[in-house]
C-alpha positions in Angstrom: 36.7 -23.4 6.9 34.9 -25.1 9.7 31.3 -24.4 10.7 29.8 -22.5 13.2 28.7 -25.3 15.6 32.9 -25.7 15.8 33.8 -23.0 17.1 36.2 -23.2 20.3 39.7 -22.6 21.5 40.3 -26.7 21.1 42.1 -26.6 17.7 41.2 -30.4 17.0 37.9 -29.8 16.9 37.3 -29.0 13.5 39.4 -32.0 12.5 37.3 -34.2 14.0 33.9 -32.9 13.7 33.4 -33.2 9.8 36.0 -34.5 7.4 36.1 -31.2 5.6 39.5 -30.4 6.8 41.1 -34.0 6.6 40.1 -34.9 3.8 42.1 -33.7 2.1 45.0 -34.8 4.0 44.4 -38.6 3.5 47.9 -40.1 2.2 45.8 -41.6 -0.6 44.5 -38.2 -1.6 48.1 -36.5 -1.1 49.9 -39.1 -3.2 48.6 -38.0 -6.1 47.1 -34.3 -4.9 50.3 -33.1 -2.7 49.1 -30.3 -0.7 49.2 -27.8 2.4 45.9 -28.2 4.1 45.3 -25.0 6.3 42.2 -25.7 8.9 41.6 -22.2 11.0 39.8 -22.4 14.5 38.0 -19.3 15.2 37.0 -18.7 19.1 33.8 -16.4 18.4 30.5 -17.6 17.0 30.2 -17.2 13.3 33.7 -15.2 13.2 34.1 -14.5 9.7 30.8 -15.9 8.2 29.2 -12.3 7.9 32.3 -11.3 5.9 33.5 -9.2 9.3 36.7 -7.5 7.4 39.0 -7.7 10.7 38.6 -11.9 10.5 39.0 -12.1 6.9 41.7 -10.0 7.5 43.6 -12.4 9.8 42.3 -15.5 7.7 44.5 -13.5 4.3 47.3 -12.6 6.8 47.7 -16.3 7.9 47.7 -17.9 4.2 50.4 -14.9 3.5 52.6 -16.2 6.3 52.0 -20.4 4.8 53.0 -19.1 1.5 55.8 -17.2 2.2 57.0 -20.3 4.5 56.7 -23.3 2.8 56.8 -24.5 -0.8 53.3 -23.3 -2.1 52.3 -22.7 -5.7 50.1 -19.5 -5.6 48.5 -19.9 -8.6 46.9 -23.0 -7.2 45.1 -22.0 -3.9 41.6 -23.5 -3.5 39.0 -22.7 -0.3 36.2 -24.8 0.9 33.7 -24.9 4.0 30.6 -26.1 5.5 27.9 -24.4 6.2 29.7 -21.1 7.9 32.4 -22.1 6.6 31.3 -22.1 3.3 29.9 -18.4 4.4 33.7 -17.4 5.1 35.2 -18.7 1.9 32.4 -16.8 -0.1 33.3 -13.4 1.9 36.9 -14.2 0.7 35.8 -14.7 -2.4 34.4 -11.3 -3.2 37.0 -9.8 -0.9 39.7 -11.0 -2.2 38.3 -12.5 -5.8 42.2 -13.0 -7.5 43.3 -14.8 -4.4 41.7 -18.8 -5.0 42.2 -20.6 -8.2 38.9 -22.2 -7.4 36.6 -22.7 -4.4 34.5 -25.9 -3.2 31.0 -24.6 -1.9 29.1 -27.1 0.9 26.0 -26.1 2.2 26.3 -22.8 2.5 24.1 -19.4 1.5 24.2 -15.7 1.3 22.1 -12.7 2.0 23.1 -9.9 0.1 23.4 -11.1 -3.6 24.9 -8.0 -4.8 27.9 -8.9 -3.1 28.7 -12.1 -4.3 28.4 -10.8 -8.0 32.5 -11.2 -8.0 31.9 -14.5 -8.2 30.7 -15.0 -11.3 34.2 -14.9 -12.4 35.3 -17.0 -10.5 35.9 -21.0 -10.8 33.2 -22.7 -8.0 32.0 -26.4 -6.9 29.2 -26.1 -4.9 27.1 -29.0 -3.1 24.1 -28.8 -1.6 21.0 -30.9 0.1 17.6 -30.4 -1.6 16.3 -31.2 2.2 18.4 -27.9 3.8 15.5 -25.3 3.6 18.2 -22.5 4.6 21.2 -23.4 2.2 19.4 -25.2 -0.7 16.8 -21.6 -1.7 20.1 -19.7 -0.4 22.5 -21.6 -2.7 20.3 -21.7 -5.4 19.8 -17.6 -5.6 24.0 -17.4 -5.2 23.9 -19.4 -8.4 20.6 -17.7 -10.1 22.6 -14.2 -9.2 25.9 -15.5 -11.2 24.3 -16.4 -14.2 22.5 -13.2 -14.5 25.9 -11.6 -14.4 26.9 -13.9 -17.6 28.4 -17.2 -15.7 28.2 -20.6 -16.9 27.1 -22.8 -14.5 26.0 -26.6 -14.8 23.7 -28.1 -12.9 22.5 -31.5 -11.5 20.9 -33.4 -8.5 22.4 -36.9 -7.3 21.7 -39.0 -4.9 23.8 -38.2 -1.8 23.9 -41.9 -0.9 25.7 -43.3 -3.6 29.2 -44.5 -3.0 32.4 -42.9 -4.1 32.3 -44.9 -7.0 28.9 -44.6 -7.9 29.4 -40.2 -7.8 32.5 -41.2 -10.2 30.5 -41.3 -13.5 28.4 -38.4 -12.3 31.2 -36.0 -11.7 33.0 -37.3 -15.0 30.3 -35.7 -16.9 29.9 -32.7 -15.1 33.8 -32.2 -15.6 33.2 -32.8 -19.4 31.2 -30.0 -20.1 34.2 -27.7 -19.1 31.8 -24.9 -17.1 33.7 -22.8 -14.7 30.7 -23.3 -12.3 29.6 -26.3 -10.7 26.6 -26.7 -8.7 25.2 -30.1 -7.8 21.8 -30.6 -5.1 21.7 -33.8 -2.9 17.9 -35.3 -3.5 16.1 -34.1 -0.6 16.0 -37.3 1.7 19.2 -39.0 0.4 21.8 -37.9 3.1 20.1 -38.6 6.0 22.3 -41.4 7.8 20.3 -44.3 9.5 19.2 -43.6 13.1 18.6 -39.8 11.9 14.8 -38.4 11.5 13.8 -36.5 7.8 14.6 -32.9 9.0 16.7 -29.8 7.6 18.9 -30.7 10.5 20.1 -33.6 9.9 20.0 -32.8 5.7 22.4 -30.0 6.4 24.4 -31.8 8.8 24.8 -34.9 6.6 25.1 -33.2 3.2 29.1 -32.1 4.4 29.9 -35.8 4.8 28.3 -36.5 1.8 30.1 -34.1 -0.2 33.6 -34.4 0.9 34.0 -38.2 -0.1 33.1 -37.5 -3.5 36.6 -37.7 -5.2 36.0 -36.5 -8.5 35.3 -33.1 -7.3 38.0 -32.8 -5.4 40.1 -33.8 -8.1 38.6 -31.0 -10.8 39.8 -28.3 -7.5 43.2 -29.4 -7.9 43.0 -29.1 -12.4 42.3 -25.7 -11.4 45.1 -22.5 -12.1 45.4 -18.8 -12.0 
């Protein structure tokens, strides 16, 4: 699910914008991950980020029609999104909480914690940058609400600037304690990319990047059943 500053009729867009769509759809990834990766454009500013039912609606519709077209295995479908995106997979979340086997969270937040209570059910990743003074306070009261309803989450901080390889060890461990929740926070300062000021900006901006080269947790989406 894209972010809001993709919105437009161009359906390219959010392929090119972030790699949070095609990343997944790397022939590396997909030799050993084989998967149908949907990427919804939405024309309307934040449609379906403030859980509007009628754009949820169409989101459910159109993974319906993907499922009953091609070969898909329903007890693995996973969500993830940036920013508003990651708003839109959490309204799907607790609007549809049997529908995703597990969800990857970036940068995202929430305002009304009673509603994402469902999710404490649920099997979650979630990334965000220490630096984002929107997502980081909102991602950390999503996760502070979901232990209070009896969750197990684990948490870290990494640096967001290590390498692929480097994350590898990190997320290893993580993956070894076996907790349905994940929820790792990017130092504050550490996914700025050179030529880019310190701001929340540029820490919200960068942190998707970040996030979506760091293998192993895509991997522990794709371990994940119904």
């Amino acid at each position: 699910m894209h972010d809001a500053g993709t919105v437009s009729s161009n359906p390219l867009i959010t392929l090119t914008q972030g790699i949070g769509a095609v990343t997944w759809a790397n022939p590396l990834f997909q030799a050993e991950n084989p998967c149908f990766v949907l990427a919804p454009q939405f024309t309307g500013d934040d449609e379906g980020s403030d859980g509007d039912e009628s754009a949820l609606k169409t989101i459910k519709g159109l993974i319906d029609s993907v499922v009953d077209q091609y070969s898909v295995d329903e007890k693995r479908l996973y969500t993830t999104g940036q920013s508003g995106g990651c708003m839109t997979s959490i309204a799907l979340n607790f609007t549809y909480p049997d529908l995703f086997a597990a969800s990857f969270l970036v940068a995202g937040q929430w305002a009304d914690l009673d509603q994402v209570k469902p999710l404490a059910k649920q099997k979650i990743w979630a990334v965000v940058s220490q630096g984002d003074e929107n997502a980081y306070p909102g991602m950390t009261g999503i996760m502070d609400t979901l232990a209070d309803e009896g969750a197990k989450i684990s948490r870290a901080v990494w640096d967001g600037q290590l390498t692929p390889a480097e994350f590898a060890p990190l997320t290893a461990a993580m993956r070894a304690k076996n907790t349905p929740i994940n929820f790792v926070a990017l130092k504050k300062g550490t996914v700025v990319w050179p030529g880019l000021e310190e701001s929340s900006v540029n820490n919200h901006i960068c942190s998707w990047r970040a996030t979506y080269t760091i293998s192993g947790i895509m991997d522990w989406i794709f371990q994940q059943k119904k």
